[in-house]
C-alpha positions as CSV (number, residue, x, y, z in Angstrom):
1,X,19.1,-81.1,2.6
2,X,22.1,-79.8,1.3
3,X,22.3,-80.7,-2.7
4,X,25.5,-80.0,-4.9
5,X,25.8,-77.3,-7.3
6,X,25.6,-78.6,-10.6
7,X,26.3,-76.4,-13.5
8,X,23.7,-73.4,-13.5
9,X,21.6,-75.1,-10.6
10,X,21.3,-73.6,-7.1
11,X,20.0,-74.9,-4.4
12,X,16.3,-74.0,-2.4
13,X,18.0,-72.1,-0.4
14,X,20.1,-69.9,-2.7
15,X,17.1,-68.9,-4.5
16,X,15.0,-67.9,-1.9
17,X,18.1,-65.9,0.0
18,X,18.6,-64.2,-3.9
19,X,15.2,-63.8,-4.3
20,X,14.3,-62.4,-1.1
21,X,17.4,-60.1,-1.4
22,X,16.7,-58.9,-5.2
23,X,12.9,-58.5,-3.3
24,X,14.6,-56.2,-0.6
25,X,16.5,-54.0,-3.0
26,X,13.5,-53.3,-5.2
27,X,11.7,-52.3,-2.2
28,X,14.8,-50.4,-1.0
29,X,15.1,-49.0,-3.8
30,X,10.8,-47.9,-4.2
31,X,11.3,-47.0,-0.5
32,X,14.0,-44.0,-1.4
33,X,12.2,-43.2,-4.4
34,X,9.0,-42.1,-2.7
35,X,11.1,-41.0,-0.2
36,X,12.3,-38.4,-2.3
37,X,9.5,-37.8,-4.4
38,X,7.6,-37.0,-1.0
39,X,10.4,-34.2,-0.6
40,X,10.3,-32.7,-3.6
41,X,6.6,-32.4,-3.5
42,X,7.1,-30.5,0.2
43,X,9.6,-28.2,-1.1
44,X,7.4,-27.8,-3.9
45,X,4.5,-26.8,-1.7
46,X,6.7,-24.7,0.5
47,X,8.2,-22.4,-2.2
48,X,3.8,-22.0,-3.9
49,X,2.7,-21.5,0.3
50,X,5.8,-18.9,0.4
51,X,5.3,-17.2,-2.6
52,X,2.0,-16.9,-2.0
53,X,2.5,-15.7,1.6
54,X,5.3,-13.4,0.4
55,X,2.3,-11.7,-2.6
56,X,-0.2,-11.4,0.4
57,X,2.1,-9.2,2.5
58,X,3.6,-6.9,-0.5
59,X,-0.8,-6.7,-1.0
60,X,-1.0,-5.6,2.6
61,X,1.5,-2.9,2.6
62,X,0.5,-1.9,-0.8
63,X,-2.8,-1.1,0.4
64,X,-2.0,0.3,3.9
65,X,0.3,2.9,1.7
66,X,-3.5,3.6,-0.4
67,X,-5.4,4.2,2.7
68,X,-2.9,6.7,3.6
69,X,-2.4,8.6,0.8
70,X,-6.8,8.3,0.6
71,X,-6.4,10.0,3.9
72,X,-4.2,12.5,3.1
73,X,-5.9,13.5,-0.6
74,X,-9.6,13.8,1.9
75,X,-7.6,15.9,3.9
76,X,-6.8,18.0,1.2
77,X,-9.6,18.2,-0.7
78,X,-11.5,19.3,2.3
79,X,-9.3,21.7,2.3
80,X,-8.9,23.1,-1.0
81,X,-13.0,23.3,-1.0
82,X,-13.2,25.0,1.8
83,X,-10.9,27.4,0.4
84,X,-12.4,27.5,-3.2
85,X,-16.1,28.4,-1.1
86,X,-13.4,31.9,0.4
87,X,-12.8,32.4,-3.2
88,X,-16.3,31.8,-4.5
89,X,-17.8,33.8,-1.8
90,X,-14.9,37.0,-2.1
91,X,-15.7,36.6,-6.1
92,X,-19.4,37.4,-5.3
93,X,-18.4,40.2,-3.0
94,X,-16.7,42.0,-5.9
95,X,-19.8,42.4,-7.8
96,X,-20.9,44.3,-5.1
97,X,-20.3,48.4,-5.8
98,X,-20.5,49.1,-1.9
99,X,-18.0,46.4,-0.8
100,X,-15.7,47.5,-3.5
101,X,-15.8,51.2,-2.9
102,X,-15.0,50.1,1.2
103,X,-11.9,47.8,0.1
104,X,-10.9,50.6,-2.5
105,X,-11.1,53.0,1.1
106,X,-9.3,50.9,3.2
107,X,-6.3,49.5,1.0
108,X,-5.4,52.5,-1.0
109,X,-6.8,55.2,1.1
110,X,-9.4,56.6,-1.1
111,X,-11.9,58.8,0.1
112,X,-15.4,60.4,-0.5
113,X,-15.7,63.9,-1.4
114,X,-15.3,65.8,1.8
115,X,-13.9,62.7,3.9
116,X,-10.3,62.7,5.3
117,X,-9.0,59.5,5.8
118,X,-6.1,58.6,8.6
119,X,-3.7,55.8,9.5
120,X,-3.1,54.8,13.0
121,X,0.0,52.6,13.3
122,X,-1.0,51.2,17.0
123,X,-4.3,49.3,15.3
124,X,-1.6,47.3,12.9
125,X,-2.1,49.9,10.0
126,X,-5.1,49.5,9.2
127,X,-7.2,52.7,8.7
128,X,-9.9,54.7,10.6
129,X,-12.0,57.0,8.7
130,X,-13.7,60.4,9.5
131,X,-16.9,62.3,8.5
132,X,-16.4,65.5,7.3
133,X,-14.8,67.5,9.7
């Protein structure tokens, strides 16, 4: 079944072969394209999913660091009203004329008419004093 070639004209044969290989190219060809479409989209993916990932754990430590420091400022506001409550509380005591007259005694030695007053240095200098002798 072999024909001539004529001008232009090819044979059964030669078409189908050029067909089917022009058919196999284009496919080839669509093949590789998705192929690397597919891979771009992947490496598109991984960059968002990494990204993503990368925000969550900078988030994490971020508020790790918060808790702390929320822990620490607690601690120290407990503290510093615990300490404002001394203050209130000595503030209070000053308006009392008894308490004042026994600070005024025992800091700068003052004494009541008729009272001696006397340091002992084995009781860490603070002061003892006597009725009237």
């Amino acid at each position: 079944m072999t024909m001539k070639k004529e001008s232009g004209l090819l044979t059964l044969e030669e078409k189908t072969t050029k067909l089917s290989l022009d058919q196999t190219r284009k496919e080839t060809k669509s093949l590789i394209f998705k192929r690397r479409r597919i891979m771009v989209m992947a490496a598109i993916i991984f960059l968002v999913f990494s990204f993503i990932g990368f925000n969550l754990f900078q988030n994490s430590q971020k508020l790790l660091s918060l808790r702390e420091t929320k822990q620490e400022v607690n601690h120290e506001y407990k503290k510093t009203s615990a300490e404002q409550k001394e203050l209130q509380d000595e503030v209070n005591l000053l308006h009392d004329q008894e308490y004042m007259e026994k600070v005024a005694r025992s800091k700068y030695f003052y004494s009541k008419e008729g009272e001696q007053v006397y340091s002992i240095p084995e009781l860490n200098n603070s002061t003892q004093t006597s009725g009237n002798k």
